[in-house]
C-alpha positions as CSV (number, residue, x, y, z in Angstrom):
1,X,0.0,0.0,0.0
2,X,2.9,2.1,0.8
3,X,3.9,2.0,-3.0
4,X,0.4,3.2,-3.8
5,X,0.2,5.9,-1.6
6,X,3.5,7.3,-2.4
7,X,3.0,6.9,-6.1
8,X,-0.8,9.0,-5.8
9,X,1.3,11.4,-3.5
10,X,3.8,12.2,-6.2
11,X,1.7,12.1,-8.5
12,X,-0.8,15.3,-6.1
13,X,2.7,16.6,-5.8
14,X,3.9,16.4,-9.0
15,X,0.3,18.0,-10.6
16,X,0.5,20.8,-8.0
17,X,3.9,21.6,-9.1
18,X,2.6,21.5,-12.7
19,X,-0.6,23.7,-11.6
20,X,1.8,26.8,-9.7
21,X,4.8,26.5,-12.6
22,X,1.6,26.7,-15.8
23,X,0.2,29.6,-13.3
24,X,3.6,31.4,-13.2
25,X,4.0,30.8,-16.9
26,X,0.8,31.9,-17.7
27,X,1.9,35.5,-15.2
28,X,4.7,35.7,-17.2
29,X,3.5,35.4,-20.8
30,X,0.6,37.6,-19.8
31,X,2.5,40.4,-18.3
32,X,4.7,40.3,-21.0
33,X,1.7,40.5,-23.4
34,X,0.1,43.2,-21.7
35,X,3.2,45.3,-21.6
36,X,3.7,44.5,-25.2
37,X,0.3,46.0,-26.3
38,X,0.8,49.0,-24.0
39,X,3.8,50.0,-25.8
40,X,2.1,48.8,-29.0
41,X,-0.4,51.7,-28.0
42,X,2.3,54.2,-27.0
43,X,4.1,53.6,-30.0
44,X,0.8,54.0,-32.4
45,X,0.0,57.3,-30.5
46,X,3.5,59.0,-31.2
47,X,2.7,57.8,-34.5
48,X,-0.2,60.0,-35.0
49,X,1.7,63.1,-33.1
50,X,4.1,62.7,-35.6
51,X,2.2,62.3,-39.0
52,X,0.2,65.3,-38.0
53,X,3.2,67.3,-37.4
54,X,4.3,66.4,-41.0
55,X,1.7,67.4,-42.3
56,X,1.5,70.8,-40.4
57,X,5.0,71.1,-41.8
58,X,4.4,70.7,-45.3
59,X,1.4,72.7,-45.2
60,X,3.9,75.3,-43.5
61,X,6.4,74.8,-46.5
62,X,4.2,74.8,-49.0
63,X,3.1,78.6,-48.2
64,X,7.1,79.4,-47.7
65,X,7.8,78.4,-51.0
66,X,4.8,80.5,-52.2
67,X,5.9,83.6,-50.0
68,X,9.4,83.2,-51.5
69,X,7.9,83.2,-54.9
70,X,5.8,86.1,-54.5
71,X,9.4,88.1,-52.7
72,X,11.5,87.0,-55.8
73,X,8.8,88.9,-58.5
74,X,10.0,92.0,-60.1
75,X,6.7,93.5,-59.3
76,X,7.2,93.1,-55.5
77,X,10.9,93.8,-55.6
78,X,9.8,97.1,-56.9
79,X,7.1,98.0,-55.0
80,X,9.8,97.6,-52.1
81,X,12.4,99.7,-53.5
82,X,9.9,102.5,-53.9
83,X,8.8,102.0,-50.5
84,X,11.6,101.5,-48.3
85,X,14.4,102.6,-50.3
86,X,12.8,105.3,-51.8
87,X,14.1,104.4,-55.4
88,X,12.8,105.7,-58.4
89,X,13.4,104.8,-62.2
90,X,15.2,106.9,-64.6
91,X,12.9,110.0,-65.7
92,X,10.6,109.6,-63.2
93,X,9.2,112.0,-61.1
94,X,8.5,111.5,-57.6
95,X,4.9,113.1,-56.1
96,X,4.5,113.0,-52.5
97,X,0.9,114.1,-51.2
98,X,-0.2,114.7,-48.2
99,X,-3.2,114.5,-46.6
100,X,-5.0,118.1,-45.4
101,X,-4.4,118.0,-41.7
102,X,-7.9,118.7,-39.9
103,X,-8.4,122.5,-38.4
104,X,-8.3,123.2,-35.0
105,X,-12.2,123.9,-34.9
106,X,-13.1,120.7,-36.2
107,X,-11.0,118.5,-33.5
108,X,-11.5,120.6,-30.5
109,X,-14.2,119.9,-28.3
110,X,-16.4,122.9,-27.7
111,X,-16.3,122.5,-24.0
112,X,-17.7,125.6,-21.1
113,X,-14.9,126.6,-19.5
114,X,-16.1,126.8,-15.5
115,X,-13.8,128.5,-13.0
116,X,-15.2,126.9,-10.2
117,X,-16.4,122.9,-10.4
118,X,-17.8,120.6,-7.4
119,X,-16.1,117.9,-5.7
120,X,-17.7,115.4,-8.0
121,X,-17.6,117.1,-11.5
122,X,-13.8,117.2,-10.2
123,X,-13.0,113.7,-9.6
124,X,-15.6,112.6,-12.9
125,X,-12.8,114.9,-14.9
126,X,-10.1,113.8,-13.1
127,X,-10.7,110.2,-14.6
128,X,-12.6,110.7,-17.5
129,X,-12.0,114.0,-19.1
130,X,-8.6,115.9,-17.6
131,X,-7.9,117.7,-20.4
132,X,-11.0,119.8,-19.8
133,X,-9.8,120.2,-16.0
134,X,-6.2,121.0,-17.2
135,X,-7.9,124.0,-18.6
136,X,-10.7,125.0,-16.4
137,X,-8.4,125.5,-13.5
């Protein structure tokens, strides 16, 4: 009997052993899995960062290259030595005009001059109007 006994107890022991080492395996193969598919995830996310950056670059150098085309025209090139240089071409005349600068009537504000102004009208000036205190007093 003792051969029995011993043989069903190795075999308990032998199944347990198999149970906790297929448990650990199964721990280990899934926490490797898992941490497979989180990077998986990270990875795919700086994926999308970056394809959206590319294409906010060449969006971005699309309109360089049109802005440097428009600066190397010999219309705009012009138009800036005129400007900012203040070039002109051979026999021609520069006209500068100015604009007619407004009368004094027209901008001033016809305001009563009051030698003597309360407390309040004093502080409302004070904050919203001192020019007209600067010359009342």
């Amino acid at each position: 009997m003792r051969t029995r006994s011993r043989s069903w107890t190795q075999r308990l022991w032998n199944a347990r052993t198999l149970a906790v080492l297929g448990a650990l395996s199964v721990f280990v193969v899934g926490s490797g899995l898992i941490s497979l598919s989180l990077r998986n995830r990270s990875i795919d996310a700086d994926l999308a960062r970056l394809d959206a950056e590319a294409r906010s670059l060449e969006t971005r150098n699309v309109e360089l290259v049109e802005l440097l085309k428009r600066f190397e025209t010999s219309g705009f090139l012009e138009r800036e030595a005129r400007l900012k240089l203040n070039l002109q071409k051979p026999g021609e005349t520069v006209v500068v005009v100015e604009r007619a600068a407004a009368t004094a009537s027209s901008t001033a504000r016809a305001v009563p001059v009051r030698a003597h102004h309360s407390n309040a009208e004093r502080w409302w000036l004070f904050f919203f109007d001192p020019e007209t205190l600067r010359t009342s007093t």
